[in-house]
C-alpha positions in Angstrom: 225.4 216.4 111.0 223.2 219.2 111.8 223.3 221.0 115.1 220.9 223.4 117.0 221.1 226.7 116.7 221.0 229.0 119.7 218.3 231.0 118.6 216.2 227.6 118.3 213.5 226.2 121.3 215.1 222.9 120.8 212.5 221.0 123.7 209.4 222.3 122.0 210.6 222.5 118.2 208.9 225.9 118.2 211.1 229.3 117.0 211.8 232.6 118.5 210.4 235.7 118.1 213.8 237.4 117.0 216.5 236.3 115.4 220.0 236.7 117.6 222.9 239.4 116.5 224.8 238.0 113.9 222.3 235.9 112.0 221.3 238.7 109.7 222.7 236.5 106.5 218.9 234.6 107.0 215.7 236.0 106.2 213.8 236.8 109.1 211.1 235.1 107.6 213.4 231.5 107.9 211.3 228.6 109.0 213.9 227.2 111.4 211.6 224.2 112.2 211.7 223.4 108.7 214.9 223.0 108.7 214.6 220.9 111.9 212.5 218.5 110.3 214.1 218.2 107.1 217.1 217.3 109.0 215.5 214.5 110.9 214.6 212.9 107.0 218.0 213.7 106.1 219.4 211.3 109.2 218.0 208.2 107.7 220.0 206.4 104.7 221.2 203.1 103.3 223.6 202.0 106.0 220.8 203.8 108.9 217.0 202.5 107.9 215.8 202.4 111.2 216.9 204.4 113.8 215.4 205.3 117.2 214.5 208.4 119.1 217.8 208.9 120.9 219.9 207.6 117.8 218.1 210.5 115.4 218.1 213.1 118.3 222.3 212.3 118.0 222.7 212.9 114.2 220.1 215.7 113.9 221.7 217.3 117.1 218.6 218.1 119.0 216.6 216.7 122.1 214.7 213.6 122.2 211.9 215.9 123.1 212.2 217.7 119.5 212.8 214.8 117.9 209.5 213.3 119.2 207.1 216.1 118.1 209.0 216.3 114.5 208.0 212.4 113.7 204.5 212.9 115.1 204.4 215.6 112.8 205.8 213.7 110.2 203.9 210.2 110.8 200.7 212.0 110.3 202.0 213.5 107.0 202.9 209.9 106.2 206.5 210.4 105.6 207.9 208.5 108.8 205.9 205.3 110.1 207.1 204.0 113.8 207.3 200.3 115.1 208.4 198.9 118.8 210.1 202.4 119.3 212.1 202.6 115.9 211.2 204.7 112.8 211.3 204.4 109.1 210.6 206.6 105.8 207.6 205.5 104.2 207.6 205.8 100.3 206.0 208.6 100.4 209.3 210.5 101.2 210.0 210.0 97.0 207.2 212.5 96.6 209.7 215.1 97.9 211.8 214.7 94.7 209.6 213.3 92.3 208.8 216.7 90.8 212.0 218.3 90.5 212.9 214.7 88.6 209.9 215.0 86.6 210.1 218.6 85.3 214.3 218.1 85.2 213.1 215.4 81.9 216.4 213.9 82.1 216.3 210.7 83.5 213.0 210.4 81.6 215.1 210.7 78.5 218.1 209.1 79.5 216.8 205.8 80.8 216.2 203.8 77.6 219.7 205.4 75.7 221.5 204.0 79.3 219.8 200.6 79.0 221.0 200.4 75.3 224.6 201.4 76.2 224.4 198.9 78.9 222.8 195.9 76.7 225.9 196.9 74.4 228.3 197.1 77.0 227.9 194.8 80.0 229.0 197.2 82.4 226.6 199.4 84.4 225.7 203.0 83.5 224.3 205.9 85.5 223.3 209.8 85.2 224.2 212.7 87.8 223.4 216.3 88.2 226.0 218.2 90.3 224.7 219.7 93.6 227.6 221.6 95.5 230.3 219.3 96.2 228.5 216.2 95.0 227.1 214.4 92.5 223.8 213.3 92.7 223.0 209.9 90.8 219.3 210.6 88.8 219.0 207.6 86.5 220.7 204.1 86.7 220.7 201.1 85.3 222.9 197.9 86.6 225.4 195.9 84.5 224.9 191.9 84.5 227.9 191.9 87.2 227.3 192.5 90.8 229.4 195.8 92.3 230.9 196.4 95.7 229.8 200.0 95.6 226.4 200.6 96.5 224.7 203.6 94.3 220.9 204.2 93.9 218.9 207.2 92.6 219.0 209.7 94.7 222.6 208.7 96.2 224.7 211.2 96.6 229.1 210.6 95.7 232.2 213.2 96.0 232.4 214.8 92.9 236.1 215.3 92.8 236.1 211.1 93.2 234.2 210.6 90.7 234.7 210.4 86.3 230.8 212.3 86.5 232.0 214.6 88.7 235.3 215.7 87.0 233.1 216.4 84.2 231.1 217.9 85.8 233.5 220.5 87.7 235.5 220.5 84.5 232.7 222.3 82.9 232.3 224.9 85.5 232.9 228.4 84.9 236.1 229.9 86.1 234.5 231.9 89.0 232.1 228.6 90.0 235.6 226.1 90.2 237.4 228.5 92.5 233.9 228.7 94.7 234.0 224.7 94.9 237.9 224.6 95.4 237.4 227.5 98.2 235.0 225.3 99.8 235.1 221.5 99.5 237.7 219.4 101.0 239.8 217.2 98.2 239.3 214.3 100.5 241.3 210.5 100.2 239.4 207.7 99.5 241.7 205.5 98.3 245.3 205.4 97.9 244.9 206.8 94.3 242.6 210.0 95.2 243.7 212.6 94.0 244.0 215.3 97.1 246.4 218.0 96.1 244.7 221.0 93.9 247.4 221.7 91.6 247.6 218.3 90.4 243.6 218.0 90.4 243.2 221.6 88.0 245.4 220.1 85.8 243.1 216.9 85.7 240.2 218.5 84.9 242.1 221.2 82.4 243.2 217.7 81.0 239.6 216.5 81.0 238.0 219.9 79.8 240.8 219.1 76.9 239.7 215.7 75.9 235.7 215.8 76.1 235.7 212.6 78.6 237.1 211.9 82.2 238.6 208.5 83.2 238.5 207.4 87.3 240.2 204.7 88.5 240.1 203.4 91.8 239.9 206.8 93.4 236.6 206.3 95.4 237.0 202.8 95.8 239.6 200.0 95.3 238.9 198.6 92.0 236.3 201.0 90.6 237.0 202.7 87.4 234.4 204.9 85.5 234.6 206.7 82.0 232.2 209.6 82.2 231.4 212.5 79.5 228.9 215.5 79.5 225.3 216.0 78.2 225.1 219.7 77.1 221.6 221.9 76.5 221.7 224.0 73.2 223.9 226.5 75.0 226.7 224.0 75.1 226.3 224.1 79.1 227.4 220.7 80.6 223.7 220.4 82.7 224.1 216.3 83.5 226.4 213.6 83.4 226.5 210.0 82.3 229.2 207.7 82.7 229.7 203.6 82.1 231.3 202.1 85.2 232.9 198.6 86.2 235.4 196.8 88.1 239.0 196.6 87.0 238.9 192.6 87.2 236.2 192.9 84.3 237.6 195.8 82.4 241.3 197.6 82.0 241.3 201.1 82.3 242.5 200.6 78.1 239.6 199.3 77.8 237.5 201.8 79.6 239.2 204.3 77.6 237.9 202.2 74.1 234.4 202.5 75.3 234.5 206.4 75.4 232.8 207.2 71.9 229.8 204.6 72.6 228.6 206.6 75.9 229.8 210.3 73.8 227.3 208.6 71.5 224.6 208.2 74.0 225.3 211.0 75.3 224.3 212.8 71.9 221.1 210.6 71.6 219.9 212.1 75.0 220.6 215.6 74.0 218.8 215.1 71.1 216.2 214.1 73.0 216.2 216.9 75.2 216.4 219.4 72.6 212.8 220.6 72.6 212.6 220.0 76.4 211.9 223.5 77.6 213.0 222.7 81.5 216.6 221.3 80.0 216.6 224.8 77.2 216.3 227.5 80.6 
């Protein structure tokens, strides 16, 4: 949850003219209504579609006068439309991302190799990037069977939970893992998360070892994932893609079976990306 800063005019949304002692780690030239507002679009999500005033002035941490002039602001932008005192995100919202996806080519080039591993497969399939302490899910495509766990583009999951994100921090150079150990929690999900850092380097030394990482039931009861890399032509591990399912429909043995089809696909996607000079930088 984001929360005012001192130095920020929180009834008027406006900024100061100096920045307070002990803020010199931030340009002077930071927009801090910016960041105001982009926190406000950030407050909205699957399990909060609408919200009102008072309810977005509680998770952004600022005044229901702020929060007021940031969706007028936003309303005539066309990023937040307003009904009988409760606000949305309009569509328009995806425009904010659209490019980064666009010039990023993966899911572009990913998409039809997922929906063949998934037409060979039956079980869903999905592509992440890593973004700090998370995984952020760029391309999907759904199994034939329903899951419990709710994941669409743009959704963001706890890499250290996660068979994509194992790979992911698996990959990592020595000084970047120690940054991420340094500062993200190992938090429990389920009873099988794994939460103590010895145990979880040596599961990602294991996974740096074998090319693939297998999750089971570690973000949620009956989840299990088999996940493996997609390298550029510098062999740096820049996405993820994994094949996921419920253990009712599929043993972790026979997760495990299933690794070479998506190291496969994941070879067909770095083929494709080969000559992709936004996947080569």
């Amino acid at each position: 949850m984001a929360r005012v800063s001192p130095s920020f005019d929180a009834e008027t949304g406006g900024e100061p003219d100096d920045q307070p002692a002990g803020e010199d780690e931030r340009s002077r030239d930071f927009v801090r209504s910016l960041e105001r507002g982009l926190a406000i679009i950030r407050v909205f999500n699957a399990e909060r579609p609408s919200l009102t005033v008072s309810e977005i002035a509680q998770e952004a941490g600022l005044t229901r006068a702020a929060v007021r002039r940031f969706l007028l602001t936003l309303g005539e932008l066309g990023y937040v439309y307003g009904k009988n005192n409760r606000y949305e995100l309009t569509p328009q919202v995806l425009e904010l991302g659209y490019s980064y996806l666009s010039a990023l080519s993966f899911p572009d080039i990913a998409l039809p190799r997922l929906e063949k591993l998934v037409s060979e497969t039956s079980e869903a399939s999905e592509g992440s990037i890593l973004d700090r302490g998370d995984v952020v899910y760029v391309v999907r495509v759904p199994g034939p069977a329903l899951m419990t766990i709710s994941v669409n583009v743009g959704a963001r999951r706890p890499a250290h939970a996660t068979a994509m994100g194992r790979v992911l921090l698996a990959n990592l150079t020595a000084p970047d893992l120690e940054d991420y150990l340094r500062t993200y929690e190992l938090a429990q999900f389920t009873p099988q998360t794994i939460t103590d850092e010895a145990e979880f380097r040596a599961e990602l030394r294991k996974v740096r070892e074998d090319g693939y990482a297998l999750v089971s039931q570690e973000l949620e009861e009956g989840l299990v994932a088999v996940a493996v890399p997609v390298r550029d032509r510098m062999g740096r591990a820049r996405a993820a893609i994994n094949l996921s399912t419920h253990i009712g429909r599929k043993s972790v043995e026979e997760m495990r079976a299933l690794v070479p089809v998506v190291q496969q696909t994941a070879t067909e996607i770095e083929l494709g990306l080969s000559h992709s000079l936004n996947w080569a930088d």
